[in-house]
Steps between C-alpha positions, in 0.01 A plus 500: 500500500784763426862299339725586792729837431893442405736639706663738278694721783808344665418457862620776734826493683529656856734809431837437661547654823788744391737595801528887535894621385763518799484886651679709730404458863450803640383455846835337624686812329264727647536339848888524472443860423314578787726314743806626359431890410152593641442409875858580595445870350186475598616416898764756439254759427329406826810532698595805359219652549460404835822615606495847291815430348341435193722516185759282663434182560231445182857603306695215656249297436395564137889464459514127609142402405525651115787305383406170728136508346571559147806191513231321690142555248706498212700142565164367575356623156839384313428139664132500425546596146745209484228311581238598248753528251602111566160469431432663236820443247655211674891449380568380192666120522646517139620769288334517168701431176469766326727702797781211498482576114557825562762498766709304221461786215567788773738371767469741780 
């Protein structure tokens, strides 16, 4: 009979299950987008069209729509990059020494 073999390898660890990095959501900007901007243009198209006046009331309502969607989309991205950002770089509890050192030598 064979002398049994020594284990020279560690044994293997299961790889940790990294979790992906915090992203941008884009469907729930994208749906604000379309609610906001593109169906109401969209429907005003339709109307316009319909009723043959047709610069008129796609002009009112790009006016509204246009500012209301892009306040709308871009306080939703502003809130979800607050999110990943929290995330990401949480805030700092303590400031590190070497700034208080450095506030003393160059008072502001």
């Amino acid at each position: 009979m064979s002398a049994p073999v020594p284990d020279v390898f560690p044994p293997r660890s299961q790889p940790a299950v990294a979790t992906p990095p915090p992203r941008l959501q884009a469907a729930p900007l994208l749906k604000r987008l379309f609610w906001a901007l593109l169906l109401p243009v969209g429907l005003a198209l339709l109307i316009d069209w319909q009723l043959g006046s047709l610069p008129w009331v796609l002009l009112a309502t790009a006016l509204i729509c246009i500012p209301l969607a892009s306040f709308v989309v871009s306080r939703a991205a502003l809130r979800d990059f607050e999110r990943v950002l929290a995330a990401v770089a949480p805030p700092a509890t303590e400031e590190p020494a070497s700034a208080e050192q450095e506030r003393r030598v160059n008072p502001r």
